[in-house]
C-alpha atoms as a printed R data frame, in Angstrom:
    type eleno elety resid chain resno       x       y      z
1   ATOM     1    CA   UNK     A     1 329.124 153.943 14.998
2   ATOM     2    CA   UNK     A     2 329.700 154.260 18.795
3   ATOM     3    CA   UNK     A     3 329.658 158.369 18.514
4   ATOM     4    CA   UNK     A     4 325.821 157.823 17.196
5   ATOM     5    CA   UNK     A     5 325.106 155.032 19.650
6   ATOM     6    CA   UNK     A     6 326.020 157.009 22.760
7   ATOM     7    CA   UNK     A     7 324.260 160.315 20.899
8   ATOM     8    CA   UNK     A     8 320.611 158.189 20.332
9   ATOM     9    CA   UNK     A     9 320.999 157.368 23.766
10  ATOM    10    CA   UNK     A    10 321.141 160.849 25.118
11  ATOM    11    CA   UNK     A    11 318.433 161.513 23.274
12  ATOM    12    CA   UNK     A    12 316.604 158.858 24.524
13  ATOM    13    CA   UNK     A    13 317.089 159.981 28.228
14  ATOM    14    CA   UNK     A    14 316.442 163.906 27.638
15  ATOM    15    CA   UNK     A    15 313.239 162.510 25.943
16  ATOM    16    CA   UNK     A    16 311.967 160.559 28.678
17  ATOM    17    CA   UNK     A    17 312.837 162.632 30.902
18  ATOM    18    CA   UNK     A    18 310.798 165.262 29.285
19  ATOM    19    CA   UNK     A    19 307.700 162.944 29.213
20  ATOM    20    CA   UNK     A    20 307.616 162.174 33.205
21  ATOM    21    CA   UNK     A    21 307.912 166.024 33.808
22  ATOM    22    CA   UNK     A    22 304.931 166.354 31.341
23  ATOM    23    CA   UNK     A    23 302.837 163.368 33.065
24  ATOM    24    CA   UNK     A    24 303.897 164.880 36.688
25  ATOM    25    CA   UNK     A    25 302.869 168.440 35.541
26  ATOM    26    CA   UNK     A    26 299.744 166.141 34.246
27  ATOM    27    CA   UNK     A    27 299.335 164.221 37.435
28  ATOM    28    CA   UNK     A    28 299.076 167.786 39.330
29  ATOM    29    CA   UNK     A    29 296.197 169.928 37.109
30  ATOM    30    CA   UNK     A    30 292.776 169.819 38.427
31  ATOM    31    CA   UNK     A    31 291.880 168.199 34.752
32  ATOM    32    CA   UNK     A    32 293.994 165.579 35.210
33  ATOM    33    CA   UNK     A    33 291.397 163.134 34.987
34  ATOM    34    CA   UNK     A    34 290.062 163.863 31.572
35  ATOM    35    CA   UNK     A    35 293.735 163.948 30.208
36  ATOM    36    CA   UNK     A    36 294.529 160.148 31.414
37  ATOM    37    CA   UNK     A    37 292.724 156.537 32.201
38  ATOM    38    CA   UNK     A    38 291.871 156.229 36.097
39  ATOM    39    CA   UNK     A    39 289.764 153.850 38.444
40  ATOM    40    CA   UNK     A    40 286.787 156.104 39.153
41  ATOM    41    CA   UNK     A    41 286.175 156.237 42.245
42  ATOM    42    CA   UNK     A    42 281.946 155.294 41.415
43  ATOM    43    CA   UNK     A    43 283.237 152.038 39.779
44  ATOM    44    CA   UNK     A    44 281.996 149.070 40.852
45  ATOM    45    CA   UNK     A    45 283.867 146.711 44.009
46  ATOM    46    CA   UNK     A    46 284.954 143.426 43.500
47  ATOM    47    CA   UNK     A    47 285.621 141.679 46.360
48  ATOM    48    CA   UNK     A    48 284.982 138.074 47.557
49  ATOM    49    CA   UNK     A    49 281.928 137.243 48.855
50  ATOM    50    CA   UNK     A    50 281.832 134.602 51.843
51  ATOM    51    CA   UNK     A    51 279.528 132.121 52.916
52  ATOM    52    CA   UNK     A    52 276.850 132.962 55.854
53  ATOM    53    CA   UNK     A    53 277.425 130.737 58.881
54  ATOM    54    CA   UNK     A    54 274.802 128.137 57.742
55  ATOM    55    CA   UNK     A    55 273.113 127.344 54.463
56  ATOM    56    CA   UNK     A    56 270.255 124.487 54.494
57  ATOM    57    CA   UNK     A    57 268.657 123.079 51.266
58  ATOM    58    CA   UNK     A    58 265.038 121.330 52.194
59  ATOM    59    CA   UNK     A    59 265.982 121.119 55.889
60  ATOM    60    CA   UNK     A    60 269.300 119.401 55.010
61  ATOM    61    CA   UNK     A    61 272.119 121.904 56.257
62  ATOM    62    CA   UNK     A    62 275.493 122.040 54.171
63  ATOM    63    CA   UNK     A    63 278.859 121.015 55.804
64  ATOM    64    CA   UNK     A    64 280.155 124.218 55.029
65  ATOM    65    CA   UNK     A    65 283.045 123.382 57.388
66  ATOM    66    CA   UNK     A    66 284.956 121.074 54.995
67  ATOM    67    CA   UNK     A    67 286.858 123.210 52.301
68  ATOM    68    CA   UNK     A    68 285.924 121.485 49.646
69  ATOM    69    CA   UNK     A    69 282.144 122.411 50.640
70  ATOM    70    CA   UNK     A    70 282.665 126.006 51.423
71  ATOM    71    CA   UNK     A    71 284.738 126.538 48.461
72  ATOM    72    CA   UNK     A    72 281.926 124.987 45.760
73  ATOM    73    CA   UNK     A    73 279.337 126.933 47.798
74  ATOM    74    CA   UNK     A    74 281.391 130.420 47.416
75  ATOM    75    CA   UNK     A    75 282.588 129.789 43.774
76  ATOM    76    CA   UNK     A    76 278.361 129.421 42.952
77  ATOM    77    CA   UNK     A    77 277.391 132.638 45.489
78  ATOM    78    CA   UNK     A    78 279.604 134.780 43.515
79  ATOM    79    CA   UNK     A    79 279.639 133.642 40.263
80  ATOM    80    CA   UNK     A    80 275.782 134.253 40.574
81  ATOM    81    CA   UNK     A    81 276.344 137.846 42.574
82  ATOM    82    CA   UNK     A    82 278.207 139.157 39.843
83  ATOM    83    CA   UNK     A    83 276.119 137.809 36.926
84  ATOM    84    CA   UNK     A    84 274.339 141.259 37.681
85  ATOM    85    CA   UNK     A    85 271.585 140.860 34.415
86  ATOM    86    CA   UNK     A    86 270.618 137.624 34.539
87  ATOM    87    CA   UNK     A    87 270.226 137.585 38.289
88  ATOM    88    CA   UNK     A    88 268.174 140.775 38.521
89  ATOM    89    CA   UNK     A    89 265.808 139.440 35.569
90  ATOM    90    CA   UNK     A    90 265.383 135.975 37.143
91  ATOM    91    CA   UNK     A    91 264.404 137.944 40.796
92  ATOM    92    CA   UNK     A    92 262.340 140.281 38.902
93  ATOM    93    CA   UNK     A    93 260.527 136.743 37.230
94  ATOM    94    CA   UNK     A    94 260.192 135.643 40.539
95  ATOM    95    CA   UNK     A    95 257.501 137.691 40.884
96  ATOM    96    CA   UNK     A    96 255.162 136.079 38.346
97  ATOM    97    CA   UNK     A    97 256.562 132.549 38.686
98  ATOM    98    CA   UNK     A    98 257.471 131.750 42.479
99  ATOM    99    CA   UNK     A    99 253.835 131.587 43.501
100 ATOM   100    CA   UNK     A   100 252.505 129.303 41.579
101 ATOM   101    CA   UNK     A   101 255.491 126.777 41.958
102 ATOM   102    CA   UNK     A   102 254.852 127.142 45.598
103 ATOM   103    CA   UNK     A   103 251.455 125.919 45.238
104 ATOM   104    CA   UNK     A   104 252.417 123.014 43.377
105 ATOM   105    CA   UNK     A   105 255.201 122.090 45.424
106 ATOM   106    CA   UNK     A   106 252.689 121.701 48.409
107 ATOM   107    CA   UNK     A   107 250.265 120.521 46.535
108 ATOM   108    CA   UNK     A   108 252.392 117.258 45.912
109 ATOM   109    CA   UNK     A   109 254.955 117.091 49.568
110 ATOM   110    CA   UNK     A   110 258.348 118.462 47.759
111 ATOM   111    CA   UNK     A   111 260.171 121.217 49.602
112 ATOM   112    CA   UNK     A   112 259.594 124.901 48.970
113 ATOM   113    CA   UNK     A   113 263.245 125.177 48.502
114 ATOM   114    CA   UNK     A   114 262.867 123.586 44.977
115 ATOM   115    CA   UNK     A   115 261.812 126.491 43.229
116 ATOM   116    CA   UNK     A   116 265.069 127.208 43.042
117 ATOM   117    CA   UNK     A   117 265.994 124.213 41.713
118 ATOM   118    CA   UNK     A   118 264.216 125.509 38.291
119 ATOM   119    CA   UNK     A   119 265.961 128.936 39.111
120 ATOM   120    CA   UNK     A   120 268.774 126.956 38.922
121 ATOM   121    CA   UNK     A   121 268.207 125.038 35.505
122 ATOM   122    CA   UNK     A   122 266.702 127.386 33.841
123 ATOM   123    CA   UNK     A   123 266.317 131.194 34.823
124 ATOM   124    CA   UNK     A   124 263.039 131.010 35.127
125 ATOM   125    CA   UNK     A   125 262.647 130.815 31.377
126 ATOM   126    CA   UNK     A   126 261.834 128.713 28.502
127 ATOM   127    CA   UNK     A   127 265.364 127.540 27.539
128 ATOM   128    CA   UNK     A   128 266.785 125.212 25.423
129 ATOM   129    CA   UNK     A   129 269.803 123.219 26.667
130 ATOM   130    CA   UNK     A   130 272.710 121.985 24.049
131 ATOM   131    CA   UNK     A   131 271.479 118.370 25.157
132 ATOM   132    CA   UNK     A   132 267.626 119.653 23.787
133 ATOM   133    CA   UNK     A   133 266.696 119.723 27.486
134 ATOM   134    CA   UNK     A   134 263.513 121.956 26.980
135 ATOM   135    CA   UNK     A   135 261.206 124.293 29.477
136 ATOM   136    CA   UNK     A   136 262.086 126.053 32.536
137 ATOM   137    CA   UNK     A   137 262.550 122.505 34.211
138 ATOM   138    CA   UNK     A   138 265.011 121.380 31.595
139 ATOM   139    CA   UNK     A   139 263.076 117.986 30.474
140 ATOM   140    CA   UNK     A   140 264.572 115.957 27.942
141 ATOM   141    CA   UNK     A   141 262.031 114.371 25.394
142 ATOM   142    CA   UNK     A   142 262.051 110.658 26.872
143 ATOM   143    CA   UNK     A   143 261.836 112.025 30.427
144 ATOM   144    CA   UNK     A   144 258.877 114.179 29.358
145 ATOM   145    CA   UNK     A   145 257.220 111.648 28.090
146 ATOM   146    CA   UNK     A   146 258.156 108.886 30.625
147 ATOM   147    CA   UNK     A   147 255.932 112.559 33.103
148 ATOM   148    CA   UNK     A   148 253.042 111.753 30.587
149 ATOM   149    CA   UNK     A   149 253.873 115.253 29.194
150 ATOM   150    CA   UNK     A   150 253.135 115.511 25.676
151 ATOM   151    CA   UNK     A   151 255.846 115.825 22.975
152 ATOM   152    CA   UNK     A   152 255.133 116.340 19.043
153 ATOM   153    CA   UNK     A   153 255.731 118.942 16.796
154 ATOM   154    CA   UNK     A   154 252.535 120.959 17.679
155 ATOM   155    CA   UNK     A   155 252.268 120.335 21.105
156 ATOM   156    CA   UNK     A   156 255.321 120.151 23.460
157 ATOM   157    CA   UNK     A   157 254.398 120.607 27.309
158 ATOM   158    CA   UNK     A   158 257.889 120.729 28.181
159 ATOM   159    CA   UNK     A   159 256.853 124.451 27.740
160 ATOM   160    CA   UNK     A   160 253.900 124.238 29.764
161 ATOM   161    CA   UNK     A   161 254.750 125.798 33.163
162 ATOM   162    CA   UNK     A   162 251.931 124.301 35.081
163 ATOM   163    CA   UNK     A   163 252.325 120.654 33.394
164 ATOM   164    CA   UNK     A   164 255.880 120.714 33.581
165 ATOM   165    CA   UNK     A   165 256.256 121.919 37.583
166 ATOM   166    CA   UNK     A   166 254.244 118.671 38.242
167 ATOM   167    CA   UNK     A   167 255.922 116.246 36.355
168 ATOM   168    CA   UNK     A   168 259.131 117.820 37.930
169 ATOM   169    CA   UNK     A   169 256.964 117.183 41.125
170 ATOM   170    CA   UNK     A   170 256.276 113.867 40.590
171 ATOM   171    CA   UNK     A   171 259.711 112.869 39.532
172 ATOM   172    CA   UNK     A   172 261.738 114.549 42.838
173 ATOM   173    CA   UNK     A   173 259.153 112.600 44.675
174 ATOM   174    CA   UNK     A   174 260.142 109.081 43.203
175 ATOM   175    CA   UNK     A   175 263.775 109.631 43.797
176 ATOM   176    CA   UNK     A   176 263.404 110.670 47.329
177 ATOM   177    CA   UNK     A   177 261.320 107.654 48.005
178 ATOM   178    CA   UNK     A   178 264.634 105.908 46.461
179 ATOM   179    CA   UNK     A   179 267.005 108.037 48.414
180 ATOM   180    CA   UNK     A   180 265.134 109.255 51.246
181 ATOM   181    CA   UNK     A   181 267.346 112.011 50.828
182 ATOM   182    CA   UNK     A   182 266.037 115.247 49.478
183 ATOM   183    CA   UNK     A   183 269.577 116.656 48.390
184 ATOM   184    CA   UNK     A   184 270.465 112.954 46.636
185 ATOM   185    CA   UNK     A   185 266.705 113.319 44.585
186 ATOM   186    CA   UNK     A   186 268.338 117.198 43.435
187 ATOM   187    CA   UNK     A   187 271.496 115.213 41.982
188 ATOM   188    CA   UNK     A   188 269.558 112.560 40.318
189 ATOM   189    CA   UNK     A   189 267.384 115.307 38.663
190 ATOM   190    CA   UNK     A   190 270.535 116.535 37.161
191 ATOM   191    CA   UNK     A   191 272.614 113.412 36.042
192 ATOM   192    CA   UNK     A   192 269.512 111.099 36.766
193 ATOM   193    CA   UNK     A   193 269.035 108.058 38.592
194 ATOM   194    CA   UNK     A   194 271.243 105.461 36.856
195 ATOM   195    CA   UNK     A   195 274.172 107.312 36.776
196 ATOM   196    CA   UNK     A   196 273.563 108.306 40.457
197 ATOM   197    CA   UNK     A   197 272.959 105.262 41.635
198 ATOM   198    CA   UNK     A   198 276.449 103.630 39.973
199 ATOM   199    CA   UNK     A   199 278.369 106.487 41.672
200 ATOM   200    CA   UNK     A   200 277.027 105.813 45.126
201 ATOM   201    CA   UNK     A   201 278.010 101.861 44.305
202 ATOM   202    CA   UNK     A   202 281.226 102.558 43.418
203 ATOM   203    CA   UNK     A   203 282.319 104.796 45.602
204 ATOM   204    CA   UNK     A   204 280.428 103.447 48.258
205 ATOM   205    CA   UNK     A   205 278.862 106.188 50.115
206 ATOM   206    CA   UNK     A   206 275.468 107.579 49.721
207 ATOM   207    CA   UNK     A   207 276.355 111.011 50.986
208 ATOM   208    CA   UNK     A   208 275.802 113.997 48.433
209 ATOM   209    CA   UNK     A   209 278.998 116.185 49.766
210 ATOM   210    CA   UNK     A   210 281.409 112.930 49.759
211 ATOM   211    CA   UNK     A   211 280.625 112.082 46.434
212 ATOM   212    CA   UNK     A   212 283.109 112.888 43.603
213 ATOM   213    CA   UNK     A   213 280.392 113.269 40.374
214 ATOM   214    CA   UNK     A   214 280.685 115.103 36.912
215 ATOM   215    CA   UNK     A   215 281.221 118.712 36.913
216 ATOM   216    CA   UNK     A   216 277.780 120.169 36.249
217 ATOM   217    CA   UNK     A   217 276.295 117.352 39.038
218 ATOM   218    CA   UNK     A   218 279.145 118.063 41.841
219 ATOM   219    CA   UNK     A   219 278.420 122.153 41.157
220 ATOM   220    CA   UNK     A   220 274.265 121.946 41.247
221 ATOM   221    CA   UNK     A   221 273.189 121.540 44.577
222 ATOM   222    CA   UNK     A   222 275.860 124.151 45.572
223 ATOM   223    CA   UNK     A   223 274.079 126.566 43.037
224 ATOM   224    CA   UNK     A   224 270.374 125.740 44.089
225 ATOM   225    CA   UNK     A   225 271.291 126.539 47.716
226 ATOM   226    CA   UNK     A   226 273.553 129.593 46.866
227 ATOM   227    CA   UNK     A   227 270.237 131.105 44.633
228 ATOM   228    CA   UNK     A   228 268.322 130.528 47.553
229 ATOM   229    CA   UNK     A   229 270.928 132.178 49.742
230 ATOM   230    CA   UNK     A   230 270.557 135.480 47.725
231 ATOM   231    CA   UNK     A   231 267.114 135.264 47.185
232 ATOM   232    CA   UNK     A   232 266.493 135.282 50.834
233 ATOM   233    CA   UNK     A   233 268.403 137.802 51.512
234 ATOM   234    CA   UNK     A   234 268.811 140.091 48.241
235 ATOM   235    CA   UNK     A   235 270.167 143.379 49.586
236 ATOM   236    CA   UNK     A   236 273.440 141.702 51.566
237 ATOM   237    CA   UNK     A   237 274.404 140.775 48.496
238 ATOM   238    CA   UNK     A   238 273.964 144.185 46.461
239 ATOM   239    CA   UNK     A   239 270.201 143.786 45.136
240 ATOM   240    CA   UNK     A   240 267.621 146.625 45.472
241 ATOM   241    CA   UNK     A   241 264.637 145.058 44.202
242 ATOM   242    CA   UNK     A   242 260.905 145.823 45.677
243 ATOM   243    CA   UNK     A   243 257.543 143.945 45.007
244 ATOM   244    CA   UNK     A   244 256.809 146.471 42.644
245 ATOM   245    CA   UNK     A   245 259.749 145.928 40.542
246 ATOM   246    CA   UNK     A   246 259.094 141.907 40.267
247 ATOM   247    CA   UNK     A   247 257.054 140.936 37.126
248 ATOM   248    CA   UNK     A   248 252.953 140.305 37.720
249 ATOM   249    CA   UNK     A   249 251.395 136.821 37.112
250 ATOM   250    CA   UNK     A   250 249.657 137.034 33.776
251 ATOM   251    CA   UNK     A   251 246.075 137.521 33.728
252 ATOM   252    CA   UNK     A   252 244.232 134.928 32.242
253 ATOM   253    CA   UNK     A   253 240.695 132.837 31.668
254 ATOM   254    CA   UNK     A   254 241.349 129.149 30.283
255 ATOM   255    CA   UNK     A   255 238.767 127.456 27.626
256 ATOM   256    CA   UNK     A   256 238.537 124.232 27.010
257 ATOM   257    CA   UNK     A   257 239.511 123.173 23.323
258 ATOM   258    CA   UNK     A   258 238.725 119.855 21.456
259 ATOM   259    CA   UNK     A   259 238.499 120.627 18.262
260 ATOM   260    CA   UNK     A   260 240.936 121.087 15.523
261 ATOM   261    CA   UNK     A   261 242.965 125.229 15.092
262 ATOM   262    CA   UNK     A   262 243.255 125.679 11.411
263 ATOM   263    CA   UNK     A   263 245.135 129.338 12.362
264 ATOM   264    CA   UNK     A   264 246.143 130.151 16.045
265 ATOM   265    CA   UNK     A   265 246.017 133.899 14.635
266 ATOM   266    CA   UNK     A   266 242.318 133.415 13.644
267 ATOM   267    CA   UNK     A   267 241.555 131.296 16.553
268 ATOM   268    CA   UNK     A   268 243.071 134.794 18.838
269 ATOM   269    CA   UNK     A   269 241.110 137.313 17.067
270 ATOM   270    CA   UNK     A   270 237.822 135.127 17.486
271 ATOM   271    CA   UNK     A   271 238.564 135.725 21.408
272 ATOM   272    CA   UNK     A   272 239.568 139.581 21.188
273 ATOM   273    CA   UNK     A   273 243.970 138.948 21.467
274 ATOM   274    CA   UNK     A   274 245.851 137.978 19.171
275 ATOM   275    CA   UNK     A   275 248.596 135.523 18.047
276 ATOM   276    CA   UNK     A   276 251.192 136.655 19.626
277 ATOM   277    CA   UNK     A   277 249.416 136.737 23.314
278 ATOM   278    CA   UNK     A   278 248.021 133.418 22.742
279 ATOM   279    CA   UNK     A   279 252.203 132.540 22.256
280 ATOM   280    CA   UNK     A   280 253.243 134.048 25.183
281 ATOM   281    CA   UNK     A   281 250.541 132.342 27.600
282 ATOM   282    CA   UNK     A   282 250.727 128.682 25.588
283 ATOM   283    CA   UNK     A   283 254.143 128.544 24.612
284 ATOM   284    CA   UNK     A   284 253.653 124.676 24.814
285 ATOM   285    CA   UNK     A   285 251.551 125.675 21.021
286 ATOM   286    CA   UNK     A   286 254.674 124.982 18.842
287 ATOM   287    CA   UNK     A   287 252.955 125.661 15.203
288 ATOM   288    CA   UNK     A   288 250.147 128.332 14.277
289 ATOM   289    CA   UNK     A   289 248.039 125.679 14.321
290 ATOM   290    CA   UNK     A   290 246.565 122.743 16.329
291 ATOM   291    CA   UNK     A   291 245.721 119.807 14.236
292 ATOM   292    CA   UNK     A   292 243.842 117.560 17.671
293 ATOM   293    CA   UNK     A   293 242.504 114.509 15.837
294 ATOM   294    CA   UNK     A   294 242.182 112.729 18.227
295 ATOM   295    CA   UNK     A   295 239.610 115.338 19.984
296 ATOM   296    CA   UNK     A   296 241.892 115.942 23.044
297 ATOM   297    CA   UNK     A   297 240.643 118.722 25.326
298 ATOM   298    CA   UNK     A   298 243.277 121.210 25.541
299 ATOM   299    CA   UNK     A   299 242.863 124.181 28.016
300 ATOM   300    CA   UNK     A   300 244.418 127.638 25.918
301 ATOM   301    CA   UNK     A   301 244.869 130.599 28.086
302 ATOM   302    CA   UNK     A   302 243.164 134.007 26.702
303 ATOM   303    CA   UNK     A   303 244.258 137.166 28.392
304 ATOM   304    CA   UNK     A   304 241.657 138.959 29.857
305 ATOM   305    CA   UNK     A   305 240.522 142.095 28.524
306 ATOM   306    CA   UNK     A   306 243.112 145.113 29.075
307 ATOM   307    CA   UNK     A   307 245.382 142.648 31.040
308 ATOM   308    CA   UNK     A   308 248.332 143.664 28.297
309 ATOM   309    CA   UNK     A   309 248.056 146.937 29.936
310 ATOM   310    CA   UNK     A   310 250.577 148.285 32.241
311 ATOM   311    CA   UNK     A   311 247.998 149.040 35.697
């Protein structure tokens, strides 16, 4: 038994040996790397990304010298650097969306900086949150409602960009005039006003960055400024993205319906589109039809003729 012990063993050796003169003979040929797994030297470079010297959200400037601050700040900055897809398709959004937000923003005395606020929540899309929060400014139904938005199973302007930016408007408003703090009215938006207001009794400060909150409130503010960090600035951060590569606004003329829809799809061909271009510009129209009894006036986007097509 020890005789073939001793002889497996030898065999062993000789065989290994043999295996790290083939991979050194290997290591050496000019094909080398089409015979074994390498870093090419084209792949992509991870490395930490640090904070600029200042960041500001809506004139407020972070503490970014406490640790705690910087580190929340950097964990957001690269966590949205890296998410290369979904970061390129919300800049290249940006170019249909960020106008008109502006507009509204002024138009009601809340920061420009807010726009990314709704970057933040949702993308710049129509999502769906697992708590049903709905639109690209994440309302829940009450909320929605409490925004005079409309809510039922044919009509939800939750998905109405326009409708929605205001109410979103209208409700950062009310909690600054509670807070007189813009970055305090972001965190209430997120985790609203009750809640807020019972952490800033209990822990007794009023103070954003001093504030221990739930996980998704204590990261959002951090990721609002950190898209608006990038956004400012895309190409320090790895994005190549011109004007012409940003999305158009659609191209639209509204009418003014208050009647009844029996079929959205006959409605669309009665104005030269069809149903699914009426969807895209009124995805607040939840059914392929609109029942109205009550004679409301609804304004319906129609895409003007040849807008589908690429100019």
């Amino acid at each position: 038994m020890a005789f073939t012990l001793i002889m497996l063993t030898v065999y062993i050796n000789i065989n290994t040996n043999r295996q790290i003169a083939s991979m050194l003979e290997t290591a050496t040929d000019s094909n080398y790397r089409y015979k074994t797994n390498y870093v090419n030297n084209n792949s992509q470079v991870i490395k930490v990304i640090h904070a600029p010297e200042t960041v500001s959200f809506a004139g407020e400037e972070l503490p970014l010298s406490h640790f705690d601050v910087r580190e929340s700040f950097e964990r957001e900055l690269n966590q949205i650097i890296y998410s290369h897809n979904l970061t390129l398709l919300t800049m290249r959004l940006s170019g249909r969306y960020f106008n008109i937000i502006d507009s509204i923003l002024k138009t009601y005395g809340v920061p420009e900086d807010f726009k990314y606020l709704c970057v933040a929540e949702s993308n710049l899309q129509n999502a769906i949150s697992p708590a049903k929060a709905v639109g690209f400014w994440q309302f829940l139904s009450e909320t929605g409602k409490q925004y005079h938005l409309e809510i039922n199973d044919e009509v939800d302007e939750r998905y109405h960009f326009e409708k929605s930016t205001v109410a979103a408007c209208k409700y950062l408003k009310e909690s600054y005039q509670k807070y007189h703090n813009w970055t305090l009215a972001a965190a209430s938006y997120n985790m609203g006003n009750k809640n807020l207001n019972k952490a800033i009794e209990n822990q007794q400060t009023n103070n954003y960055y001093d504030l221990m909150l739930n996980s998704e409130t204590i990261r959002y503010l951090y990721r609002i400024a950190a898209y608006k960090t990038i956004f400012a600035n895309p190409e320090l951060y790895g994005f190549y993205i011109s004007e012409n590569d940003k999305f158009k606004p659609f191209k639209y003329y509204e009418i003014t319906v208050n009647y009844s829809i029996k079929d959205i799809a006959d409605f669309a061909k009665k104005h030269n589109t069809n149903y699914k271009m009426i969807k895209i510009l009124n995805p607040w129209l939840r059914k392929n039809k609109l029942t109205n009894r009550a004679k409301k006036a609804y304004k319906i986007k129609i895409p003007i003729k040849n807008s589908r097509n690429i100019d």
